[in-house]
Backbone as a ProteinNet text record, in pm:
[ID]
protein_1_A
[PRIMARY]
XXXXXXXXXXXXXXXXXXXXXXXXXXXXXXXXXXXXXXXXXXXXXXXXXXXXXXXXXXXXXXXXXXXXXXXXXXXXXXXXXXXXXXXXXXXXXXXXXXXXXXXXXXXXXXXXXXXXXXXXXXXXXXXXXXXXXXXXXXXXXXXXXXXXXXXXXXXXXXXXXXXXXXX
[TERTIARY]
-2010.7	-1879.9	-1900.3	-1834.2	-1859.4	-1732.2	-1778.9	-1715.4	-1730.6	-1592.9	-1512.2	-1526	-1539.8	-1569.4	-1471.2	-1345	-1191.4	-1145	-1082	-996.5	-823.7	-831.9	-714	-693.9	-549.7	-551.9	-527.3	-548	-565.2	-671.8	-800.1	-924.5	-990.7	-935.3	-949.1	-944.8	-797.9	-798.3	-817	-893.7	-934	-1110.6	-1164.2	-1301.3	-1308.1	-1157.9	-1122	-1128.6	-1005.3	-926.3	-1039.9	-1051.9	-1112.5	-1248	-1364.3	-1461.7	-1430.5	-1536.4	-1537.2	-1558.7	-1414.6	-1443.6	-1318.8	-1280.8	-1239.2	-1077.1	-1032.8	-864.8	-854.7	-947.3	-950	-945.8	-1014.7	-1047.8	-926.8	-889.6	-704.5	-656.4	-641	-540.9	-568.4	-703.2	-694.6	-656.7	-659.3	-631.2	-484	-394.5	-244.9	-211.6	-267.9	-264.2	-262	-300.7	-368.3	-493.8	-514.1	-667.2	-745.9	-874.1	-1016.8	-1105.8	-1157.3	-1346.6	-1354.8	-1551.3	-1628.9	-1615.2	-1672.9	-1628.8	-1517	-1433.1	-1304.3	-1237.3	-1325.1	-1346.5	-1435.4	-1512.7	-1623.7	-1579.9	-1532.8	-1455.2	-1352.9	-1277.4	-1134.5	-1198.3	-1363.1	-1380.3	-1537.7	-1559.6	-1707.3	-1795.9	-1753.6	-1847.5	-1928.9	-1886.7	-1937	-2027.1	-2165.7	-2230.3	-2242.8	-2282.3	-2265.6	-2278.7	-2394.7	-2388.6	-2332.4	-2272.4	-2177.8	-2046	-2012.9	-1882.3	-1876.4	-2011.4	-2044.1	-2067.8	-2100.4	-2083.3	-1940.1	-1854.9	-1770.9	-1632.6	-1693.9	-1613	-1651.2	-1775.2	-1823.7	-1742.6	-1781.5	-1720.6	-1536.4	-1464.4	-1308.5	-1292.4	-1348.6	-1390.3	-1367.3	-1476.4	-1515.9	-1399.6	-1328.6	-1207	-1082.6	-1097	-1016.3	-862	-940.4	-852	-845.8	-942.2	-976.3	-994.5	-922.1	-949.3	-1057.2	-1174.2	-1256	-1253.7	-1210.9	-1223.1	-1274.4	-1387.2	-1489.7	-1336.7	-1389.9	-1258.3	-1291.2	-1160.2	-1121.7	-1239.2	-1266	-1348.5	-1454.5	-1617.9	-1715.7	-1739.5	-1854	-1901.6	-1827	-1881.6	-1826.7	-1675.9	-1630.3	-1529.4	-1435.9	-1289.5	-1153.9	-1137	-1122.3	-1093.5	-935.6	-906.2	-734.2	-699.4	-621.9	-591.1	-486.1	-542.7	-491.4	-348.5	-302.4	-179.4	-189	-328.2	-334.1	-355.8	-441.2	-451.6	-299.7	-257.9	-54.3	-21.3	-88.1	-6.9	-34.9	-154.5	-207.8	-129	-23	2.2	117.7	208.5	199.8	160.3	96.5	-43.3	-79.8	-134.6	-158.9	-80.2	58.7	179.4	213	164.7	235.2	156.3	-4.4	-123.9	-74	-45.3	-29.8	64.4	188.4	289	268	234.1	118.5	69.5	-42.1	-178.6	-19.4	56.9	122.5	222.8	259.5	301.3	263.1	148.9	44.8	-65	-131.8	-290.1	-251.2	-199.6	-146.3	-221.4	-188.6	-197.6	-370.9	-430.9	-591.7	-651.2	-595.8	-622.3	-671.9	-784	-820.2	-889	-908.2	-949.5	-1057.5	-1156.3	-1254.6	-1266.1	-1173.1	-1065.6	-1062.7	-1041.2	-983.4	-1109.1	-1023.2	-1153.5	-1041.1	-1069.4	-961.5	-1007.2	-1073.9	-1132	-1061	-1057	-961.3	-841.8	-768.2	-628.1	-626.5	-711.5	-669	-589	-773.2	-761.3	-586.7	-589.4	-498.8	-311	-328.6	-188.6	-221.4	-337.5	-288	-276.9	-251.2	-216.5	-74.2	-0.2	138	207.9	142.5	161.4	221	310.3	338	326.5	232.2	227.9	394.5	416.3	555.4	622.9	658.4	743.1	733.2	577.9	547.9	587.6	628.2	654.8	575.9	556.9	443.7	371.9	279	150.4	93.1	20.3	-114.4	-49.1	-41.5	-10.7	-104.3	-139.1	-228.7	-202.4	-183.1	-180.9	-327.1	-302	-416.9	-359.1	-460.8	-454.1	-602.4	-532.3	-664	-684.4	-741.6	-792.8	-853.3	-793.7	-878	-889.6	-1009.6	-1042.3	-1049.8	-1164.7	-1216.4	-1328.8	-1361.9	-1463.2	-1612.4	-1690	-1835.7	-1853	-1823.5	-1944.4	-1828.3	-1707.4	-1624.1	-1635.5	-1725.6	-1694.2	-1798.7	-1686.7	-1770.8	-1663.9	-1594.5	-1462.9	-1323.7	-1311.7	-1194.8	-1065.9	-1121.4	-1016.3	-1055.9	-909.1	-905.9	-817.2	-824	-704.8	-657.1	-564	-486.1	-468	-517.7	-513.3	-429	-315.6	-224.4	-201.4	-247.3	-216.8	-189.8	-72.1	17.9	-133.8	-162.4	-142.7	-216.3	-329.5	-431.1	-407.4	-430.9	-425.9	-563	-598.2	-783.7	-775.1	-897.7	-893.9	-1026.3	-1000.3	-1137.6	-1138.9	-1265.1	-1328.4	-1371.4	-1393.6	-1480.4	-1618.2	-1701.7	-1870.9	-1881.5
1338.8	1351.2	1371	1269.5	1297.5	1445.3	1459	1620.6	1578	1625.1	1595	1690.9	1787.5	1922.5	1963.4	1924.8	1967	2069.2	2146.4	2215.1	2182.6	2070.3	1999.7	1910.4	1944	1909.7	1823	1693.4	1531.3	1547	1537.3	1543.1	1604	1733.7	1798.8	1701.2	1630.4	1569.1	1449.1	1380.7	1281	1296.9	1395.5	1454.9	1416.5	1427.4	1440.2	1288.7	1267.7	1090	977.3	1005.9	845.8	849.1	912.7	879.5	691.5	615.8	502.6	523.8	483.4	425.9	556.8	668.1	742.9	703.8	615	602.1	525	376.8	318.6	468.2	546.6	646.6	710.5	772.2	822	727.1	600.5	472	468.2	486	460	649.7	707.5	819.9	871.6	779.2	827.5	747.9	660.3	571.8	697.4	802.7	886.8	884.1	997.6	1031.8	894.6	947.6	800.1	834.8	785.5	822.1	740.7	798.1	768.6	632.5	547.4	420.8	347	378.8	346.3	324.1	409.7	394.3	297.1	283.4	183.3	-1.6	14.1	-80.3	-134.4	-55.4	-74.6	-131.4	-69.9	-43.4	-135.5	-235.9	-279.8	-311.5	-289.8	-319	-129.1	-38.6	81.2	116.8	146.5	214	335.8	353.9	491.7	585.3	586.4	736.2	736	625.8	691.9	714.6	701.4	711.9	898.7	901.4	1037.7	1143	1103.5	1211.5	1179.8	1096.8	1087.7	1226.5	1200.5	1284.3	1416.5	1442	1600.7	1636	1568	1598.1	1640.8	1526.5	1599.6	1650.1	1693.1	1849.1	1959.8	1919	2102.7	2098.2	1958	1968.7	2021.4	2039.2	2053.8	1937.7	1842.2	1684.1	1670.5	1675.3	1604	1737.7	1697.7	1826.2	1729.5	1811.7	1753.9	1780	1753.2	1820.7	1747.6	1805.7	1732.9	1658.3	1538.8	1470	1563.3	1552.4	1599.8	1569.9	1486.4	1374.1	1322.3	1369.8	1266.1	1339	1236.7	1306.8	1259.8	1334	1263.7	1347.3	1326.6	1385.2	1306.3	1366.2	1294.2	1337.2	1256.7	1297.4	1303.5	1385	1372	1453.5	1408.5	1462.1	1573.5	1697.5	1808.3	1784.8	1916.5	1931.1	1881.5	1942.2	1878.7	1761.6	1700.2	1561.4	1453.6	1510.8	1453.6	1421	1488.7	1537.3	1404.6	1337.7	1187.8	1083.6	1104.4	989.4	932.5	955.3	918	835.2	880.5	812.4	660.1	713.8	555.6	470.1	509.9	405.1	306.1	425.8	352.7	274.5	303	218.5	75.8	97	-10.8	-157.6	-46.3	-89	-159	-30.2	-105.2	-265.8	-286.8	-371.3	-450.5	-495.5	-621.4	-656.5	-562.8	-696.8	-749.5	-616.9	-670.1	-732.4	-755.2	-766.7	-878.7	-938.7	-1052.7	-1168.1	-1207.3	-1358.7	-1321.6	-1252.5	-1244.9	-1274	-1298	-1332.8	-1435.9	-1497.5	-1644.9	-1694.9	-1824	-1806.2	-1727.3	-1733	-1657.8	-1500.2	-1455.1	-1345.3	-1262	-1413.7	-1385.8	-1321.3	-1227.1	-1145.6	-1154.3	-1217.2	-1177.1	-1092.1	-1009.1	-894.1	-781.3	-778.9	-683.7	-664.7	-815.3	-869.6	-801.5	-835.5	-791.8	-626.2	-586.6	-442	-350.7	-407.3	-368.4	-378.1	-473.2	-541.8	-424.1	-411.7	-308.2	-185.2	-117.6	-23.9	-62	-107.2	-181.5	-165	-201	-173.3	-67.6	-32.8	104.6	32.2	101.7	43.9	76.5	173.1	220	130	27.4	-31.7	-190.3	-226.7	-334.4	-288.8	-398.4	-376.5	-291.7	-231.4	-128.7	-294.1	-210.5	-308.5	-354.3	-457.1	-537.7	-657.8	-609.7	-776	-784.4	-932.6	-1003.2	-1077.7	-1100.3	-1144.8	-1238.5	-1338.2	-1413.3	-1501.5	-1472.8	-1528.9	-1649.9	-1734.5	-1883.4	-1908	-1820.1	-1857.3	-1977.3	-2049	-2167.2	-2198	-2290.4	-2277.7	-2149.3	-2076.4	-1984.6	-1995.7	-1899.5	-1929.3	-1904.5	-1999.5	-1969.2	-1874.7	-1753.2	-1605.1	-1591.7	-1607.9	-1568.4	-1693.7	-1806.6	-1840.7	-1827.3	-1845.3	-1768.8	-1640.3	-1643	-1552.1	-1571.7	-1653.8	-1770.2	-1751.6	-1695.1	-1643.6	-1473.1	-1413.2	-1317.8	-1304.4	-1167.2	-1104.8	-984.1	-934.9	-807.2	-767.2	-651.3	-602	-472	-533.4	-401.7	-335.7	-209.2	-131.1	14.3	20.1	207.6	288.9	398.2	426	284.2	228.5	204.6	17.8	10.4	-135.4	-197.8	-237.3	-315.4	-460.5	-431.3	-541.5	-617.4	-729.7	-821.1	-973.5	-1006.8	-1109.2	-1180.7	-1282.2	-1406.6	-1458.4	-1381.5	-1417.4	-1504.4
2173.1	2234.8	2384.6	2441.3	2610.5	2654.7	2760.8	2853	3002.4	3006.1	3146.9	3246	3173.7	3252.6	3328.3	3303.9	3389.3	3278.2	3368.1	3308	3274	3216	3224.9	3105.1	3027.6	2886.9	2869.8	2971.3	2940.5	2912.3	3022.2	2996.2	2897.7	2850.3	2706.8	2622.9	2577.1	2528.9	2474.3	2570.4	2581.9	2541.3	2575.3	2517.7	2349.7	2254	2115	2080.9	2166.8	2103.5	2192.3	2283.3	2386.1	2312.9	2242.6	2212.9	2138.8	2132	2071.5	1922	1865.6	1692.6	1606.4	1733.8	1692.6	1678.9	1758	1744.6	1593.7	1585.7	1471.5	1332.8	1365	1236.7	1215.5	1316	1319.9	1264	1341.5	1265	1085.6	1071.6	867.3	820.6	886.4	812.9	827	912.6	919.1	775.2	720.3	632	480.7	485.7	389	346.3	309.1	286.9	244.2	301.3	278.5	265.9	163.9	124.3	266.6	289.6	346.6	293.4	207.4	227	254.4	215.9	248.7	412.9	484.8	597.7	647.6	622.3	628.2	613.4	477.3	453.8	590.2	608	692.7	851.5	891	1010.8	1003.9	960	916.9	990.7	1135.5	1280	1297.6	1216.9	1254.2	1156	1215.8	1190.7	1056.7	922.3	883.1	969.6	1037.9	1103.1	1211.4	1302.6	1359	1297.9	1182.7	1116.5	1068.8	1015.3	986.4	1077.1	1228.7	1343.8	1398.1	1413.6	1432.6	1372.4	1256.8	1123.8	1143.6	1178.6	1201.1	1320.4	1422.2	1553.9	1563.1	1451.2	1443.6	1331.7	1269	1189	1247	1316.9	1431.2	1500.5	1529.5	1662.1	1628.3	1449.4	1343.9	1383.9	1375.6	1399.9	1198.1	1137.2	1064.9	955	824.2	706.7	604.2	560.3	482	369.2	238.7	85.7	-12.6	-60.9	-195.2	-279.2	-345.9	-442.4	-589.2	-623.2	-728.5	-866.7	-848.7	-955.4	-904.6	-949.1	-881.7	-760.3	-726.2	-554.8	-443.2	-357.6	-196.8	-148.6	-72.3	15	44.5	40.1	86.4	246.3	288.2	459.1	518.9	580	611.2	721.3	765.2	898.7	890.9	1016.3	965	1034.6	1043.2	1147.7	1253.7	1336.3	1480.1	1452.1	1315.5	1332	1364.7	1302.6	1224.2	1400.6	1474.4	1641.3	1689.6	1655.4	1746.5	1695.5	1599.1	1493	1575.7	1694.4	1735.5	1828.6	1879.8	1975.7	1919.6	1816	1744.4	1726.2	1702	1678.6	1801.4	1886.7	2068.6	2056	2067	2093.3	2012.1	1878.3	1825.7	1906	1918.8	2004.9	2136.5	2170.6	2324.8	2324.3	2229.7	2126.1	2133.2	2035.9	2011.5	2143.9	2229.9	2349.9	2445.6	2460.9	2611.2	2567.7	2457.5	2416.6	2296.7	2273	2138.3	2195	2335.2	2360.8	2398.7	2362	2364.4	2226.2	2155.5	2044.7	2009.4	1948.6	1910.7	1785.3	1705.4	1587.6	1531.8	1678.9	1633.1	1588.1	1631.3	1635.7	1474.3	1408.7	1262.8	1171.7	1105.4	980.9	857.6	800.7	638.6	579.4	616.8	522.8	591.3	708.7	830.7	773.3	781.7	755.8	593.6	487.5	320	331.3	429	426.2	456.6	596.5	712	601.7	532.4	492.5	338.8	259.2	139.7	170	305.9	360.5	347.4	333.2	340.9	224.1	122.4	-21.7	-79.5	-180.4	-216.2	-344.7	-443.1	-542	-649.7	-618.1	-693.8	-683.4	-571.3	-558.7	-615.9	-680.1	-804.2	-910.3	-1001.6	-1161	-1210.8	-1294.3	-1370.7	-1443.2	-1476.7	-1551.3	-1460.9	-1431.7	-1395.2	-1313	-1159.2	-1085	-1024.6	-1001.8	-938.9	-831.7	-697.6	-623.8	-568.7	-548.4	-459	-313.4	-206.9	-108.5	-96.9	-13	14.4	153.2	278.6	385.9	389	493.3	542.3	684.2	750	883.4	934.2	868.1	916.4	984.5	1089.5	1180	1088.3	1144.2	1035.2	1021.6	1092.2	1058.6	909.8	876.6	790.5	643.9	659.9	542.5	427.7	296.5	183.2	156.1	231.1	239.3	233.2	200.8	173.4	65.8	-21.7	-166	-229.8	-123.6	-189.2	-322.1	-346.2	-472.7	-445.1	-479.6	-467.9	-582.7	-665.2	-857.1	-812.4	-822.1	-845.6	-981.3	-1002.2	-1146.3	-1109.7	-1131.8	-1051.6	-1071.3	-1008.7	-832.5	-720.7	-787	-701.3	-693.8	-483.1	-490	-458.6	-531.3	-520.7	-440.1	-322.8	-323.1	-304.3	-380.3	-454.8	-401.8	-314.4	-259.8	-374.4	-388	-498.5	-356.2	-363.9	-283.9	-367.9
[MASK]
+++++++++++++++++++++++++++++++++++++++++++++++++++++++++++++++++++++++++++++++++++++++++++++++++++++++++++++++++++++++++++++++++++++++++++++++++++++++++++++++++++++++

């Protein structure tokens, strides 16, 4: 974590939020709680261990509440009160991101694994029929680093929305 060494609660605060990888981490956790993979998933240019000092660091900042899952190993991550405080922040940013920063965009740009992720955050499964829906999507003219990635699926079954690549 970089230090500004001001006594001044931008720069404070900016010591918390401006580190790199940390707004994206706010952005999946206003979403509700996320395993360590789940994060990973959402964010696939980062590092484990910087995902895992990242997480220590707004721990200690008490940005970030950590609790073993109910079931099985590993930890649910969620943002505390002070976390809840940036959630604006992120919305603007977003806001910000679609009117000034859009026309930077280009095919090469495109990740459908980003896009699956980003859009079953969107989802409320309550609001599908009960039982077993299946959704499929068919990317095409994707940039080489992305093909082989072409046909996803969406397995909706109340609570949980999966989502499944054909490698």
């Amino acid at each position: 974590m970089l230090h500004y060494g001001q006594f001044c609660p931008v720069a404070q605060a900016a010591e918390i939020f401006a580190d790199r990888w940390t707004p994206l981490i706010l952005r999946e956790l206003c979403f509700g709680a996320c395993t360590f993979g789940g994060l990973l998933s959402a964010m696939p240019l980062i590092s484990r261990t910087m995902l895992a000092q990242r997480l220590k660091e707004l721990a200690t900042a008490e940005v970030v509440a950590i609790e073993p899952k109910t079931r099985g190993r590993g930890y649910l991550y969620r943002l505390s009160p002070a976390g809840e405080d940036f959630r604006p922040m992120i919305e603007m940013l977003s806001v910000w991101g679609q009117r000034w920063v859009q026309g930077r965009f280009g095919p090469d740009d495109l990740d459908p694994a980003l896009l699956m992720y980003g859009m079953r955050r969107q989802i409320d499964p309550l609001e599908i029929p009960p039982g077993r829906t299946i959704i499929r999507f068919e990317f095409r003219g994707l940039p080489k680093r992305c093909r082989g990635r072409g046909y996803w699926w969406y397995v909706i079954q109340r609570p949980e929305v999966d989502v499944c690549l054909r490698a």
